[in-house]
N, C-alpha and C positions, 0 to 999 in steps of 0.2 A: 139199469133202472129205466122203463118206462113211464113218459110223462102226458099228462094231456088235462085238458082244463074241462069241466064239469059245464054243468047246463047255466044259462045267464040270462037276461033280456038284453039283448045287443043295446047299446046307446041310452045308456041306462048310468043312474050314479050308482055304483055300489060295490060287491066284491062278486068274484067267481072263484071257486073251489079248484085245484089245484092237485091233481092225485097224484105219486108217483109209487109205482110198483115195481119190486124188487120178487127176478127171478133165474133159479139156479139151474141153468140147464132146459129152459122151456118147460119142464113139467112141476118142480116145485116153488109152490108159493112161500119165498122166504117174509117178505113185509109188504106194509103200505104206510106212504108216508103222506101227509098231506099239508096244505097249505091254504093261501085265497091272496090272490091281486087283484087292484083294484081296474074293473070295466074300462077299455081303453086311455089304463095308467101309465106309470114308467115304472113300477117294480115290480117287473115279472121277474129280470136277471139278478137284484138281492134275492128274490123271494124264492125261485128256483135254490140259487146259491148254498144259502143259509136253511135250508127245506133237507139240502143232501148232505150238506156239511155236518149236520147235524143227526144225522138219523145212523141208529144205532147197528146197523149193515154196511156203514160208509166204508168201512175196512174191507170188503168184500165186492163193490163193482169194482166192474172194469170197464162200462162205459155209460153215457149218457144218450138213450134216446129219447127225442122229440117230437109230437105230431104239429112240426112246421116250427117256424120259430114264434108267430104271434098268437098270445094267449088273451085270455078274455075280451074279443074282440082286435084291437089293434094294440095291447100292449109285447112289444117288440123283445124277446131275448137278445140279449147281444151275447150270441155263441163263442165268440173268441176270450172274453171278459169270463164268462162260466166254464171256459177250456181252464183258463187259467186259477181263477178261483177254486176250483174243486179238483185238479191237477188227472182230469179223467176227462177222455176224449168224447166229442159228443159230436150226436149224430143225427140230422132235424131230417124228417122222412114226410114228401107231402106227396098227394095224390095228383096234383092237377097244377099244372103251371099256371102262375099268380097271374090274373086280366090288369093288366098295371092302368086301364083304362076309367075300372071300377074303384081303385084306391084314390080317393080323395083328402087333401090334407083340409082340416077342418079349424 
């Protein structure tokens, strides 16, 4: 299953959508699952969690990828908590090594 969070206004109260697509082989599209966590909240990793645990393909991955671990802005996955909750290996895939200069705790 591939995951990644939909469009949002950064810095914003509210939810961001949550897609996660299920495919068999790279060419067929078995599902799509969806979800929404809230704008730099803390439940991206239930909402992940309970988003696969749930979806009626669960029997069928074999692993979990991510684009990155933070969704809707700075809400955090904690990958090792979502390794073990959904007992399938996951795998967070970024583009660009994080400016840890630009992370600001707020």
């Amino acid at each position: 299953m591939g995951v990644d969070d939909g469009a949002f206004v950064p810095h914003s109260k509210g939810f961001a959508p949550i897609i996660g697509v299920i495919f068999r082989g790279g060419y067929w599209l078995d599902g799509v699952v969806s979800t929404k966590v809230e704008i730099d909240g803390f439940d991206a990793t239930d909402k992940l969690s309970s988003m696969i645990a749930r979806s009626a393909h669960y029997r069928q991955l074999r692993a979990i990828m991510l684009d990155g671990i933070t969704f809707a802005g700075f809400n955090v996955v904690d990958i090792r908590r979502l390794k073990a909750e959904t007992r399938l290996p996951v795998i967070a895939v970024t583009r660009d090594r994080p400016n840890f200069d630009d992370i600001k705790v707020r």
